[in-house]
N, C-alpha and C positions, 0 to 999 in steps of 0.2 A: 283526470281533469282535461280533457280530450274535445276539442272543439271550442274551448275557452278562446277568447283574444289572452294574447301574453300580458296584459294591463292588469288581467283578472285575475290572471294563473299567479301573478306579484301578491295581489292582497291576499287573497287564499294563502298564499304560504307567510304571509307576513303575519296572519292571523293564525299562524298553528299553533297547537298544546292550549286550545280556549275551550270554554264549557261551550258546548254545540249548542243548548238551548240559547244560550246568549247570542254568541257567536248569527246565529241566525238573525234574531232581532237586529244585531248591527249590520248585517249585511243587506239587509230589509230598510235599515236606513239611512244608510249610502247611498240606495237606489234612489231616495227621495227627491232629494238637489243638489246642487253641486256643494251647496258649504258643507253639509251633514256630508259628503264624500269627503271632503276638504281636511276637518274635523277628524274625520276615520282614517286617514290615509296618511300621516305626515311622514311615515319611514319613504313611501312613493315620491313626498314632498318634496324631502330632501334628495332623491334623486338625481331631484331637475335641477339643482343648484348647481352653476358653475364654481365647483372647491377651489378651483385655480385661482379662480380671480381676484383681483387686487381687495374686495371690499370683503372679503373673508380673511385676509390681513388683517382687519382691525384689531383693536386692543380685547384683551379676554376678558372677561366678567361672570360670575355665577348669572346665569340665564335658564328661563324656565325650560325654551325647550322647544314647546310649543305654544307659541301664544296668541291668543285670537279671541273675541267677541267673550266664547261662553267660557273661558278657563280664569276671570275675574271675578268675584262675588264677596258677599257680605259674609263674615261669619263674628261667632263671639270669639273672642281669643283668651287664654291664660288666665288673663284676669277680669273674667266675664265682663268686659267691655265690646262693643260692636266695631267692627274695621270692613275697610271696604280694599280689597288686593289682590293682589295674584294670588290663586288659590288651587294648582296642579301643577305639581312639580316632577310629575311622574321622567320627566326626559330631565330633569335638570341636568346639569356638569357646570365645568370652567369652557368657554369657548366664545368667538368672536361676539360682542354682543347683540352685532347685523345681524345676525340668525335672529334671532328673537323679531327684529325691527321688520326683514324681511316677509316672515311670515304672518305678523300681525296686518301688514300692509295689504299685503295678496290677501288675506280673509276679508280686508275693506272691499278690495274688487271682486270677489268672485261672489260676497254675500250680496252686491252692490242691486244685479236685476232683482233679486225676491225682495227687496227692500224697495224698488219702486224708486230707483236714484238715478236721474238724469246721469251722464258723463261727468257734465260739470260736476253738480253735488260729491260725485265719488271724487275728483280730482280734488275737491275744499275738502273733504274728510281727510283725505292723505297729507294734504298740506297742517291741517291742523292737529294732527296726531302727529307728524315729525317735529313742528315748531312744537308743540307744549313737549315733545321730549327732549328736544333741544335743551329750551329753556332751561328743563329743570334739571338738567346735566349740565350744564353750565352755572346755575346758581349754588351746585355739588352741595346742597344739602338732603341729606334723606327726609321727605319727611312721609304724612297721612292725608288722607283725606278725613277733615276734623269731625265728627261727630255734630257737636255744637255749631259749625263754620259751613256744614256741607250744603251746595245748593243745588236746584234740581232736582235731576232724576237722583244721585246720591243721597241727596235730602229726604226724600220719600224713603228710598231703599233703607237706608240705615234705619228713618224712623220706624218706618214699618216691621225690623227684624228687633229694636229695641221693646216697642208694645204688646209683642209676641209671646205671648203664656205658653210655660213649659207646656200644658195642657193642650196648647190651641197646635202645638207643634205635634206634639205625638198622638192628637187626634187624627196627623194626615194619613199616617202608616199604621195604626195599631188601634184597636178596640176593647175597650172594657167591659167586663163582667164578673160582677161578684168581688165587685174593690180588684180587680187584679188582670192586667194589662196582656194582651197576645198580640204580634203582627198580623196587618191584611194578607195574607197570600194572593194578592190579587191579581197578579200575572202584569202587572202591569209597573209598581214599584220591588216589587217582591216576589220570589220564586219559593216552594218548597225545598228543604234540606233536600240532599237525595239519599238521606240516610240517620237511622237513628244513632250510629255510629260518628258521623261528622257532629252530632248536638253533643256526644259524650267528648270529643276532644275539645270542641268548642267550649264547652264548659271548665275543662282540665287546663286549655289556655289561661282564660277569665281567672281561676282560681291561682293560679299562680302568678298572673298580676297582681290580683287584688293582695297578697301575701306580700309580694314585695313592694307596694306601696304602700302597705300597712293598713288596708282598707279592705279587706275581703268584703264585707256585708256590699259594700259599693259598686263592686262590681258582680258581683251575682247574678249568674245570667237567667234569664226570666223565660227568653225568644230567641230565635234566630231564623233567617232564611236569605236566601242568594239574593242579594242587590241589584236591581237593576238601574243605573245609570249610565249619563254620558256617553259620548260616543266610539272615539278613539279605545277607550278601556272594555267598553262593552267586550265583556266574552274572558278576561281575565278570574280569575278565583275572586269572588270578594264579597262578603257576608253583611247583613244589616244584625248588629245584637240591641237586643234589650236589654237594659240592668236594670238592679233593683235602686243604684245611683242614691237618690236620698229619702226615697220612701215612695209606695206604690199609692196609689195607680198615678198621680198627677207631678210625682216629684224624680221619676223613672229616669233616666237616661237611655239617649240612643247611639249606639257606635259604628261607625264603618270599619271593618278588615277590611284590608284590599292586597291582595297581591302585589310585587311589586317587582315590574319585569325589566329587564336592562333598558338603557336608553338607547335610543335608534339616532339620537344625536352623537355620541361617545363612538355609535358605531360607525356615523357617517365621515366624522374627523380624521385627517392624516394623521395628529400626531395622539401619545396617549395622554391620559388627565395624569397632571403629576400628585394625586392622590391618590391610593389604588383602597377604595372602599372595603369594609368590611361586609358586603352583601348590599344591596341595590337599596334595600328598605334603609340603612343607614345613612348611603347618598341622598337617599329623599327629604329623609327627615332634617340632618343635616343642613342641607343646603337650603330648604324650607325655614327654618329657623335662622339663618343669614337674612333672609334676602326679603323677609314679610317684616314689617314695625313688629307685631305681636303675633307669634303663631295659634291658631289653634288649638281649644281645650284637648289634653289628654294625649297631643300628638307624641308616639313615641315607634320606634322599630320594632318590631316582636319576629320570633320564630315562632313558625305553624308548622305543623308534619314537616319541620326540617326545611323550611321554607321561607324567605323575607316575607315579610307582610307591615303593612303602615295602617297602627290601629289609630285613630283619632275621634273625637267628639263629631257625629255625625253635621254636615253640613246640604242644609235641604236645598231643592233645585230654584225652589221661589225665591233665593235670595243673590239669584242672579240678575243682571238685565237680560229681559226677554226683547230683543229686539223685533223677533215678528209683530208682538204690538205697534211698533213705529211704522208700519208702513209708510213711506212717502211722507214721513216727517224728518223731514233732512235737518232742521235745528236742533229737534233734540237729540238725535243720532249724533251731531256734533262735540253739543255738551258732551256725552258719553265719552267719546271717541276719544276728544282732548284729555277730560280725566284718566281714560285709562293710557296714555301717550306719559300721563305725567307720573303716576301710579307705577308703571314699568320703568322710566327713569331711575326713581327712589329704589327699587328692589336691584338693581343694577350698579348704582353707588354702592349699596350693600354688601352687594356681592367683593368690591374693589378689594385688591391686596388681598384674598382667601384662596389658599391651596394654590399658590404660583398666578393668582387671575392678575390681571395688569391696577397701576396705581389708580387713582379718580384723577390723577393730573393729566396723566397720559388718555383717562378717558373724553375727559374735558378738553384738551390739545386737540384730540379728533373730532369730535363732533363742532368746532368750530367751521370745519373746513365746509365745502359745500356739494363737492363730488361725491362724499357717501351718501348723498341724499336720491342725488339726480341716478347714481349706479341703484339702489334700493329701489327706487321706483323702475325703472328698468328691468331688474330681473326677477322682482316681485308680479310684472305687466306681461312679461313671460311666459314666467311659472305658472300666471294663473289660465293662462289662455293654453297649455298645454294639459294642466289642468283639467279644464272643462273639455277637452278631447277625450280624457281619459273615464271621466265622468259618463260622454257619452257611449262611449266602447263598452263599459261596465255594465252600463243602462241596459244595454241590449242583449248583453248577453244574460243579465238577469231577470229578462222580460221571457227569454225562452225557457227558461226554467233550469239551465244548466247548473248555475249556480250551485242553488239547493241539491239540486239531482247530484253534486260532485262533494254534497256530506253528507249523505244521507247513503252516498256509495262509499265512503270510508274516507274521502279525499287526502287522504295520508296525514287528518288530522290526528292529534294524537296529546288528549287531553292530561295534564298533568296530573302525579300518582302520587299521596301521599306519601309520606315517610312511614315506615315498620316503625 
């Protein structure tokens, strides 16, 4: 990696043991702008944090981790109802719950130019995303965003993902013939297996779920191929399957594997979690089940080739807000903003009194005060402008072609090996 700026030569190693094909694509969209770097980057993120400081003191809460714009969305949960929440918990732990606050902030300003937002507008976003979390940590009740009550952009979003035919969803990845359902390999949600050997353990997984849930026929796998999503994850292990769920082609199910790799938050922290998990897929899932109203169909932990993995009920990307649609509509980026200010609240009460995290009294005690607000926006206004240095460092070096040219030379990647 020879010629790299040191900003680069970080993500390259912060990115090792990922599938290369993937690994690439995220690398490819980093270079884009600065929030997709943003987004990609948060072990770099946390870096830039001053650990010392008073406002990483705060009280502890089960917290996502990473949280920002696109890690909230719609899904069905448990009990095939629609919910609108935090939905990646891949960093979860017990830790300050500024972290969460600080980094959601910084993603306001650093997505703030591609969004077309004056200074001001970014400065009302910030304000309105602290106050509705204020708020709703001070009123310490958890609650939802109501289905029936949602208004807005959540209004659309949920009604949209309720109107949604199983049909109309598995027509986005997968194609029919002859009554009997395949995924697109279309390079663009979906990759090929890299082997007919990975479809035989894939299946050996599946069948031994479905036995212990007492449901073989249901999980029956049909399909499978490398997942492409998101962007921080981009380049980890993580499969899209198809089942035969409750009958083909139109009653199918779709599931995500995913890998599931330590937290870069757990590693940034002085002290340790007074939890010591049984494998990272069980902190996920875990703490995911805390800190959501309703988790996600199907969410459970599984071992693969000897491996954590968090299999869940697949969750499509459409039922995020896309905010590139908003350009330079500073109000409804508002709405948005505040919901998910108040949204991250509720998962944070949640979190209170789990695994040593602090009580909701002591959460509510703090957030009255008015210094962790004015410190957040300060070292969120920071981080993001060191940020966008780093952004442009990367840029440039990925414009020369190095980048690529330092995997494509082995870059001391070193892709993870199944289990014997």
């Amino acid at each position: 990696m020879s010629g790299l700026h040191d900003v680069t030569r970080q993500i390259l190693a912060q990115n090792a043991d990922r599938d290369l094909e993937r690994l690439k694509l995220k690398l490819h969209a980093m270079r884009q702008d600065p929030f997709a770097f943003f987004r990609g980057a948060n072990p770099l993120f946390l870096g830039l944090l001053p650990r010392a400081h008073a406002l990483f003191g705060a009280p502890r809460t089960l917290i996502c981790g990473d949280l920002h714009f696109e890690n909230f969305g719609a899904f069905k949960g448990d009990n095939r109802l629609v919910y609108f929440d935090v939905n990646d918990f891949d960093e979860a732990c017990v830790a300050p719950f500024t972290l969460d606050v600080v980094r959601f902030v910084a993603s306001i300003k650093i997505a703030a130019p591609g969004l077309k937002l004056e200074p001001a507008q970014t400065r009302q976003l910030v304000k309105g995303f602290l106050d509705a979390y204020q708020d709703a940590i001070l009123d310490g009740k958890p609650r939802w965003i109501e289905r029936s009550l949602a208004e807005g952009v959540f209004r659309t979003l949920l009604r949209n993902a309720i109107r949604r035919s199983r049909a109309q969803l598995l027509d986005r990845f997968s194609k029919t013939k002859d009554g009997a359902r395949r995924l697109r390999i279309d390079g663009r949600r979906v990759l090929p297996l890299p082997s007919a050997d990975v479809m035989r353990r894939l299946k050996r997984l599946l069948g031994e779920i479905g036995a212990a849930a007492g449901d073989r026929r249901f999980f029956e796998l049909l399909d499978a191929g490398r997942r492409i999503a998101g962007t921080g994850s981009l380049g980890l292990e993580r499969y899209l399957l198809l089942v035969r769920g409750r009958g083909s082609p139109d009653a199918n199910f779709a599931l995500d594997l995913k890998f599931a790799a330590p937290s870069a938050v757990i590693g940034w922290l002085a002290e340790p979690q007074a939890q010591q998990w049984r494998g990272d897929a069980v902190r996920v899932v875990t703490l995911q089940r805390i800190m959501q109203a309703i988790s996600p169909a199907l969410l459970r932990p599984v071992q693969f080739d000897g491996a954590p993995f968090v299999l869940k009920e697949l969750q499509p990307s459409i039922d995020r807000l896309d905010f590139s649609h908003w350009r330079g509509k500073a109000k409804r980026i508002s709405g948005a903003v505040a919901g998910m200010g108040r949204v991250a609240a509720w998962a944070h009460l949640r979190g209170c009194g789990h695994f040593g995290a602090a009580s909701g009294e002591s959460l509510r005690a703090y957030v009255l005060g008015r210094a962790w607000r004015l410190d957040t926006d300060r070292i969120a206004a920071r981080a993001n402008r060191t940020m966008l240095r780093a952004w442009r460092t990367y840029a440039a070096d990925y414009d020369t072609g190095a980048v690529i040219a330092s995997l494509d030379g082995g870059g001391g990647l070193r892709p993870r090996k199944p289990a014997d």
